[in-house]
TORDREN-984548 format. One record per residue (C-alpha): residue in one letter; x, y, z. Coordinates in pm, whole numbers. Each point is the difference from the previous one (the first is absolute). Layout:
<fivos>
a | X | Y | Z $
...
</fivos>
This chain:
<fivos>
x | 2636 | 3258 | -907 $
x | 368 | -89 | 78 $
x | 110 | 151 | 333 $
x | 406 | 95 | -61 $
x | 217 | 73 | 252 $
x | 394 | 61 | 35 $
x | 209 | -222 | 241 $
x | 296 | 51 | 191 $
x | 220 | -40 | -290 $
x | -213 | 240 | -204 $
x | -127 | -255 | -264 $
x | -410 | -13 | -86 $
x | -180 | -299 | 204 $
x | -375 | -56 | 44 $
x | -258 | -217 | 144 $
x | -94 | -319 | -103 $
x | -229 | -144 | -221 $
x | -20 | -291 | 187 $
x | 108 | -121 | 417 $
x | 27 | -304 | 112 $
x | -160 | 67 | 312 $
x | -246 | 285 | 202 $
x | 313 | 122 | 213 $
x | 229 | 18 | -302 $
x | -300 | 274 | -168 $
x | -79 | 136 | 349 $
x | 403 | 82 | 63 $
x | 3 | 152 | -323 $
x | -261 | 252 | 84 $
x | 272 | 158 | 275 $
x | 205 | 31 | -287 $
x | -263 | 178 | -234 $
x | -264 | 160 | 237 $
x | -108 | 214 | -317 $
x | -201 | -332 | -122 $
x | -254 | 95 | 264 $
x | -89 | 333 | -126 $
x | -277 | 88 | -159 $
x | -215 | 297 | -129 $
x | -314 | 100 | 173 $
x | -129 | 247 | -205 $
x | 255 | 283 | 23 $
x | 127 | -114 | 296 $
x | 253 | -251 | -6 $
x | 21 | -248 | 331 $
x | 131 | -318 | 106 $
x | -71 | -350 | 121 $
x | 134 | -236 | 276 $
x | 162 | -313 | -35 $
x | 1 | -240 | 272 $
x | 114 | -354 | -8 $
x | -179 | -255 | 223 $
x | 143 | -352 | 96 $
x | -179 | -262 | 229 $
x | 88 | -336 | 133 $
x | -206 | -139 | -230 $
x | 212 | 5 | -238 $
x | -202 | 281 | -143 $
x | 151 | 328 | -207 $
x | -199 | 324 | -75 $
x | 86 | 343 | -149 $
x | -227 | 248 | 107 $
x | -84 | 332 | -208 $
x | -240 | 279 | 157 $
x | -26 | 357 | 40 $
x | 96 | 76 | 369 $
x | -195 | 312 | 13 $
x | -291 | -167 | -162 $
x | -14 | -276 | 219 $
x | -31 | 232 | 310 $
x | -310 | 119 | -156 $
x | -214 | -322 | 50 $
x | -95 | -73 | 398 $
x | -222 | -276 | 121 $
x | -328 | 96 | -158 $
x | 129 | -113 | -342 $
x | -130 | -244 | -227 $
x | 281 | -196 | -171 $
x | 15 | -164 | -345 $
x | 295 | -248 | -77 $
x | 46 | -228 | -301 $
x | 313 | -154 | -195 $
x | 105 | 12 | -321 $
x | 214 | -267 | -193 $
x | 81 | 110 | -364 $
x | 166 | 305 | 65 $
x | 238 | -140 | 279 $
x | 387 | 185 | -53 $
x | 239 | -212 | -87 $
x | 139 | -143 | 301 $
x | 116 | -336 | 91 $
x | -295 | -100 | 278 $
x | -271 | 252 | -58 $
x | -322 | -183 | 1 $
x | -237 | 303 | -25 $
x | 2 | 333 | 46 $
x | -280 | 92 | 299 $
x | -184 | 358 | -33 $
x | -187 | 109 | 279 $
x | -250 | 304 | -30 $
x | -177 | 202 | 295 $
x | -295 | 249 | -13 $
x | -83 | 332 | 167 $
x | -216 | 291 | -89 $
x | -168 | -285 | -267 $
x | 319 | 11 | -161 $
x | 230 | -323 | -111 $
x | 302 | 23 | -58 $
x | 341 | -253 | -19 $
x | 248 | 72 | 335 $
x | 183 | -281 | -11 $
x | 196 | -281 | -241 $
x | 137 | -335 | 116 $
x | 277 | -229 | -173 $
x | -103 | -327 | 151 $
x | 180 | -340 | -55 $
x | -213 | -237 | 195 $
x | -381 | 26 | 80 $
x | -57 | -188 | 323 $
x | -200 | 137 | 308 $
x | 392 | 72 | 174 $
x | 88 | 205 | -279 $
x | -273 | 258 | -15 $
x | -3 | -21 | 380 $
x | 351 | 123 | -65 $
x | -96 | 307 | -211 $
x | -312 | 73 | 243 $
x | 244 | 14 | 291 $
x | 228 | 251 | -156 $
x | -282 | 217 | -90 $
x | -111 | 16 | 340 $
x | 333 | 67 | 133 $
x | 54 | 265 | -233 $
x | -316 | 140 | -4 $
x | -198 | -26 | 326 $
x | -317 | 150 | -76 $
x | -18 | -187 | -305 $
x | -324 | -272 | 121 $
x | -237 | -27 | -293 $
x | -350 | -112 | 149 $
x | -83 | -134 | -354 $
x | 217 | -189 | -225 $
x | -175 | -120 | -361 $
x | 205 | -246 | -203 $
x | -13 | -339 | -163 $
x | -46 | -340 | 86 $
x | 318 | -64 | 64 $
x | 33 | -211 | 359 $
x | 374 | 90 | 83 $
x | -78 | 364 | -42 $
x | -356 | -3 | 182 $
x | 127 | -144 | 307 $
x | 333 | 213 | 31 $
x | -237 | 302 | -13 $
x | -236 | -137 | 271 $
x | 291 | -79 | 266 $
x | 194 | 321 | -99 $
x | -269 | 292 | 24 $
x | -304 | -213 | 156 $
x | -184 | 147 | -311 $
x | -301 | -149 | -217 $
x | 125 | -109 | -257 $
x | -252 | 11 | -299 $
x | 50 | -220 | -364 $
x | -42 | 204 | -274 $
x | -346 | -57 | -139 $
x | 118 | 33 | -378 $
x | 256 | -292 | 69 $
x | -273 | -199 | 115 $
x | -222 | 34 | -301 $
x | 296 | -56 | -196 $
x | 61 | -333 | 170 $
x | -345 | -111 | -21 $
x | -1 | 92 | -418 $
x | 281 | -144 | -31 $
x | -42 | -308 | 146 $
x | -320 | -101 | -124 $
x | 150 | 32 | -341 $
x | 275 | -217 | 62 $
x | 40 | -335 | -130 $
x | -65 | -149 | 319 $
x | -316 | 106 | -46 $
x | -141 | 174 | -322 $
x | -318 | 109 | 142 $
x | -10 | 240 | -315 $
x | 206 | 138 | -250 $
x | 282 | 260 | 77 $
x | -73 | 258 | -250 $
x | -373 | -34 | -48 $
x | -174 | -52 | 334 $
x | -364 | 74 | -118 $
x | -8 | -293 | -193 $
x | -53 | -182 | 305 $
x | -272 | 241 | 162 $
x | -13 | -219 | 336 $
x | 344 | 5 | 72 $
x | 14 | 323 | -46 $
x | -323 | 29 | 234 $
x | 219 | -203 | 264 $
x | 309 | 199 | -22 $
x | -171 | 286 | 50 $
x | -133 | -39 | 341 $
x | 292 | -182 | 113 $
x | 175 | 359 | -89 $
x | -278 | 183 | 222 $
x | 52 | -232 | 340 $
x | 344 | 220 | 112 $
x | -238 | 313 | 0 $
x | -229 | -213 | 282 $
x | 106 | 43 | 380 $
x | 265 | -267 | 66 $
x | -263 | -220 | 244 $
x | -263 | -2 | -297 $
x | 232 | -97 | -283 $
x | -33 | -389 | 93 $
x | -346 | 48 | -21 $
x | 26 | 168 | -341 $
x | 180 | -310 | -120 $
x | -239 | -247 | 92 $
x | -233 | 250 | -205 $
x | 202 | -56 | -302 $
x | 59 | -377 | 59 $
x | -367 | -60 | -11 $
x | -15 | 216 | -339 $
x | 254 | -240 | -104 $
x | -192 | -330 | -13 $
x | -339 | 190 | -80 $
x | 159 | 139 | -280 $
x | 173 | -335 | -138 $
x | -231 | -224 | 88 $
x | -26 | -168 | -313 $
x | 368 | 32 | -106 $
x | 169 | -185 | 206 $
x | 316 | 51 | -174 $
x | 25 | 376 | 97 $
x | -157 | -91 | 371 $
x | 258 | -229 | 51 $
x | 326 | 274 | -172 $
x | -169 | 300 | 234 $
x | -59 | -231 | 337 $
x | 381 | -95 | -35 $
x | 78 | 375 | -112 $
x | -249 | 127 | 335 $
x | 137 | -259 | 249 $
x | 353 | -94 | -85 $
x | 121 | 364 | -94 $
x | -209 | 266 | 145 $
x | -84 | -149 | 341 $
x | 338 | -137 | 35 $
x | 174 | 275 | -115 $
x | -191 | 306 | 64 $
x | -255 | -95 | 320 $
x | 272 | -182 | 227 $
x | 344 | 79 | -80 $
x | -60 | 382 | -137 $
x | -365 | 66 | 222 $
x | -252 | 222 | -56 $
x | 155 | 240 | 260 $
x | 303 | 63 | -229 $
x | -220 | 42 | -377 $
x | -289 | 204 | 129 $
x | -14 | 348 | -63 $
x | -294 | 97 | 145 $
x | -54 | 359 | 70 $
x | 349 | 77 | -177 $
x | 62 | 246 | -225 $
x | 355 | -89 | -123 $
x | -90 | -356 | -71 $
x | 305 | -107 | -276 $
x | 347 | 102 | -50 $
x | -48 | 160 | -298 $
x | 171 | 292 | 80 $
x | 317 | -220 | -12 $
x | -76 | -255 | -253 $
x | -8 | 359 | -215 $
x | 322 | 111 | 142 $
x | 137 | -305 | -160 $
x | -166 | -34 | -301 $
x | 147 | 343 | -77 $
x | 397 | -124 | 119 $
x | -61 | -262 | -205 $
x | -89 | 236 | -326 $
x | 352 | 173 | 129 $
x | 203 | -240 | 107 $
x | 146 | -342 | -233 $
x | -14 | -333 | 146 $
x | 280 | -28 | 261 $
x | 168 | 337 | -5 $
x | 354 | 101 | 94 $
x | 27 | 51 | 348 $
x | 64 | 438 | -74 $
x | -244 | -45 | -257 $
x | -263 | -161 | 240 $
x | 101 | 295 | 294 $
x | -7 | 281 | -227 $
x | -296 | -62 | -231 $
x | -267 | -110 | 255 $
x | 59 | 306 | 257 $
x | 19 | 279 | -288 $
x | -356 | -180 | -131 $
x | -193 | 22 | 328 $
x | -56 | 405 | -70 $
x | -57 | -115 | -373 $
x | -237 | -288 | 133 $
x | -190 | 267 | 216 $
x | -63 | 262 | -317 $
x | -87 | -345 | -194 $
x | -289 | -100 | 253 $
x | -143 | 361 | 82 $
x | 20 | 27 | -415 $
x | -229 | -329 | -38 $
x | -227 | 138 | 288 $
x | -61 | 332 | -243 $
x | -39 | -232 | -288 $
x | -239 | -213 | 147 $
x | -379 | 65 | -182 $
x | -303 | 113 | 180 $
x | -146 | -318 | -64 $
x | 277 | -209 | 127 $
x | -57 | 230 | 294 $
x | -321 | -77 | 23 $
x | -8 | -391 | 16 $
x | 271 | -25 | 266 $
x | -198 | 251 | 205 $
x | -291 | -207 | -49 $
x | 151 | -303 | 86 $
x | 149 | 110 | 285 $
x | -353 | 112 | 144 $
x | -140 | -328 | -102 $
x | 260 | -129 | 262 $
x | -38 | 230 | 240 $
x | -354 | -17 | -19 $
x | -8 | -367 | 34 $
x | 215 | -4 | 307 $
x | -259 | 218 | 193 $
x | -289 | -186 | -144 $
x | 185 | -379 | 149 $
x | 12 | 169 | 331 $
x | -305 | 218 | 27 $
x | -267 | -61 | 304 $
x | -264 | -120 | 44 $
x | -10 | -172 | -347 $
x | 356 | -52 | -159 $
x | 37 | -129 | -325 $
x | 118 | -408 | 6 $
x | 293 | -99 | -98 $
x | -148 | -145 | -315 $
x | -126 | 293 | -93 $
x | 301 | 182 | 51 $
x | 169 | -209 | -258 $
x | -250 | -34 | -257 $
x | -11 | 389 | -6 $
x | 397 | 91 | -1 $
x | 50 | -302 | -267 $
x | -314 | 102 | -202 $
x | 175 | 379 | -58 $
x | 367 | -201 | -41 $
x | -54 | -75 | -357 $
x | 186 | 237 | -214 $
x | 311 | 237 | 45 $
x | 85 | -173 | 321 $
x | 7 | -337 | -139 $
x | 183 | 122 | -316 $
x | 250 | 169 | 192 $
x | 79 | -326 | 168 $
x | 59 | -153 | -308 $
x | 210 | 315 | -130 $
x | 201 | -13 | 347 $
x | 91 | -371 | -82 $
x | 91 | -7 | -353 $
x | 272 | 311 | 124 $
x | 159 | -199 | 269 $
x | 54 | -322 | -231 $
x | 146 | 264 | -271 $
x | 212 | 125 | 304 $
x | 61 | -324 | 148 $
x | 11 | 182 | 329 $
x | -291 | -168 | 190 $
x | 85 | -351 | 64 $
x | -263 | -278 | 40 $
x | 132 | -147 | 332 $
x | 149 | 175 | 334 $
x | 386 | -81 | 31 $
x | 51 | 152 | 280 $
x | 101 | -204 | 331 $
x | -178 | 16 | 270 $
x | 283 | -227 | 204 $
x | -58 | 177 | 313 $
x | -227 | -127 | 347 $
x | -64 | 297 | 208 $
x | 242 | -144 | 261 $
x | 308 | -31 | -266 $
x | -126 | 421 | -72 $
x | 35 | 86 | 344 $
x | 304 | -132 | 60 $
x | 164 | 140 | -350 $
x | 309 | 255 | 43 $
x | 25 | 261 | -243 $
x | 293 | 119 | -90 $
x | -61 | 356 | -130 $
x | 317 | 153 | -205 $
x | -120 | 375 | -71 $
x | 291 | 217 | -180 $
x | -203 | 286 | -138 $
x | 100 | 172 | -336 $
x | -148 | 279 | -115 $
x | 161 | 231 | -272 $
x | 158 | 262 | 267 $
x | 150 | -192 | 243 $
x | -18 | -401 | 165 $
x | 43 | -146 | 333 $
x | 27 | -335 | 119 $
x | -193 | -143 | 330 $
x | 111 | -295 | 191 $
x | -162 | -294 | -124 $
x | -244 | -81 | 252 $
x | -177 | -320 | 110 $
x | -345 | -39 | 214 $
x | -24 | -284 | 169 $
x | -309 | -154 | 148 $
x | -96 | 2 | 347 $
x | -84 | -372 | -30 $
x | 383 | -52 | -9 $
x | 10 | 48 | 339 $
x | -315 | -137 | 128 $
x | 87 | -384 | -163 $
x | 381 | 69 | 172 $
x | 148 | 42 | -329 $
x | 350 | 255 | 6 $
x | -54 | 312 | -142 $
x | 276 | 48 | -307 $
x | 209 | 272 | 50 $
x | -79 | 325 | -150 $
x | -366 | -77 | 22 $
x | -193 | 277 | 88 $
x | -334 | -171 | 287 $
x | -318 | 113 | -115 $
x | -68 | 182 | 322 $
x | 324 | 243 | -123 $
x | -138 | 15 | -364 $
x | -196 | 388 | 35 $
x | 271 | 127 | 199 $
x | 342 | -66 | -224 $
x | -197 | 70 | -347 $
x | -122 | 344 | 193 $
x | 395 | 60 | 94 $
x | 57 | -143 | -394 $
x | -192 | 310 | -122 $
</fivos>
């Protein structure tokens, strides 16, 4: 779609196929507000545009429903993840950030980010114009990635727990031990090595442990390890290096157990987004137009919604069954690990979780994987920068530019800049036009 409009002199112009930066598409979105419509049924209604800048160097255009947002307070559960391949085509965009929030057991998608750098700064950036614009807005529960950057800005902004997606972890752990830094078994037939598989299994079970018992749960497994390979010390030696030099590194000291366990949680993955996006991407080409990109993925959120409560009808009675089933295995296993006066060990717990984890979970692992290499939209390694001390974050200025556009009518606020109190307290001047933070609540209430 090719949005048209007559200029002053009365000739035909229209938007873009391409910008050469965020501000050049964002100004052009005064110019054709009608880009943010989009049909809700039979009820047609419009989104807001704001663009954010930081002094980090950091530039963000924000899409969301305003009337939407309102709806989520601060007994929300929040799910965010990026996408790369369908990024508009904009000089700078790095990713395109969706951010989903349930209530009444619903998910749905309130909010879409053009980001151009990923560093702790820059989501702080986003996080702070949320919470300026939308007060109530203070998700107790935010379920994402692994991604540090992101993690931490979430922490600091909301004071939330922040929870990695448990699908992205079994994804990581599959895909590592099939890499060639390690070929503990082959990528596309894991049965043929049935101890492996054995292994990988109740490495997937220790984020459904309590956080304190999961390093006991890996000493469980490391023993397995050299009982299981004690006379090949070829594979001893490929999963010690694989146990120690990845997993503890990676996953018990600089993720923790604190941040992969999902005990006692019902929304454990992302999923609801990862299917958001596997649909856009169905949609959407590779690097869209920038009115392409606008259009396209608002119109398919009701389309997305009929899509998923269509695949819910379709799913069979027996499909039904075995996620029910495994779900009360869980549950079931949970109250068993903490029952008195005789709770099941930690041991046990593992041996009985893995022992069920043999068949449609395992396989949809697998499935899960060989999708994201076809999409190339899961990378391997976190890029993200995580350049940021908690000092250097509390002394950060954000410089919040807010002109709201909407399809009936736009107004633009003074840029405004908060300040940290430390400023003052280590005898540094205060810049002018910086709002303290002691005068934050009352100017955005007078904003409003």
């Amino acid at each position: 779609m090719t949005i048209w409009r007559a200029n002053s002199s009365g000739e035909k112009s229209k938007m873009e196929d391409r910008y050469k930066s965020l501000r050049d598409f964002y100004e052009s979105l005064l110019e054709y507000p009608e880009v943010l419509t989009y049909n809700n049924g039979s009820n047609k209604q419009s989104l807001t545009a704001d663009f954010i800048s930081s002094s980090s160097q950091s530039h963000h255009l924000v899409f969301y429903d305003k009337h939407l947002m309102a709806e989520f307070d601060n007994n929300n559960d929040m799910f965010a993840d990026a996408t790369f391949k369908i990024c508009p085509n904009v000089k700078g965009v790095s990713q395109v950030l969706t951010v989903m929030c349930k209530k009444l057991n619903t998910t749905v998608p309130c909010m879409w980010v053009f980001m151009t750098r990923k560093t702790t700064k820059a989501y702080i950036a986003i996080w702070t114009f949320v919470k300026k614009k939308f007060p109530s807005f203070k998700p107790f529960r935010v379920t994402c990635d692994y991604e540090k950057a992101f993690m931490k800005s979430v922490r600091k902004a909301f004071k939330a727990h922040v929870r990695g997606c448990y699908f992205h972890f079994a994804q990581a752990i599959v895909r590592k031990a099939k890499s060639k830094d390690y070929r503990l078994y082959k990528r596309n037939n894991a049965k043929e090595n049935p101890k492996g598989e054995q292994i990988i299994k109740k490495l997937l079970v220790l984020p459904l442990l309590p956080a304190n018992n999961i390093p006991e749960g890996f000493d469980v497994i490391l023993k397995l390890v050299k009982k299981l390979f004690i006379d090949e010390p070829k594979y001893l030696e490929r999963w010690s290096k694989f146990l120690n030099n990845y997993f503890t590194k990676e996953w018990m000291k600089k993720v923790k157990p604190e941040t992969f366990s999902v005990f006692n949680s019902v929304d454990r993955t992302n999923n609801y987004l990862e299917s958001y996006h596997r649909t856009l991407n169905k949609f959407i080409r590779a690097n869209p137009t920038t009115h392409q990109f606008s259009i396209k993925q608002i119109n398919q959120q009701s389309k997305w919604d009929l899509e998923r409560a269509a695949q819910v009808m379709k799913t069979t009675d027996a499909r039904k069954s075995t996620l029910k089933l495994r779900e009360n295995i869980i549950r079931d296993a949970w109250i068993q690990i903490r029952a008195e006066p005789r709770p099941w060990t930690v041991e046990q717990f593992i041996n009985e979780l893995s022992g069920y984890n043999d068949t449609s979970f395992f396989e949809n692992i697998e499935q899960s994987i060989k999708l994201a290499d076809e999409n190339e939209d899961l990378e391997d390694s976190d890029d993200s920068v995580d350049d940021d001390s908690d000092s250097d974050l509390e002394d950060f200025e954000y410089k919040l530019e807010c002109e709201n556009v909407n399809v009936e009518s736009h107004k633009t606020e003074e840029p405004v800049t908060i300040a940290s109190s430390q400023s003052a307290k280590r005898g540094r001047k205060t810049p002018k036009n910086v709002v303290p933070r002691k005068s934050q609540r009352l100017l955005l209430k007078k904003q409003s």
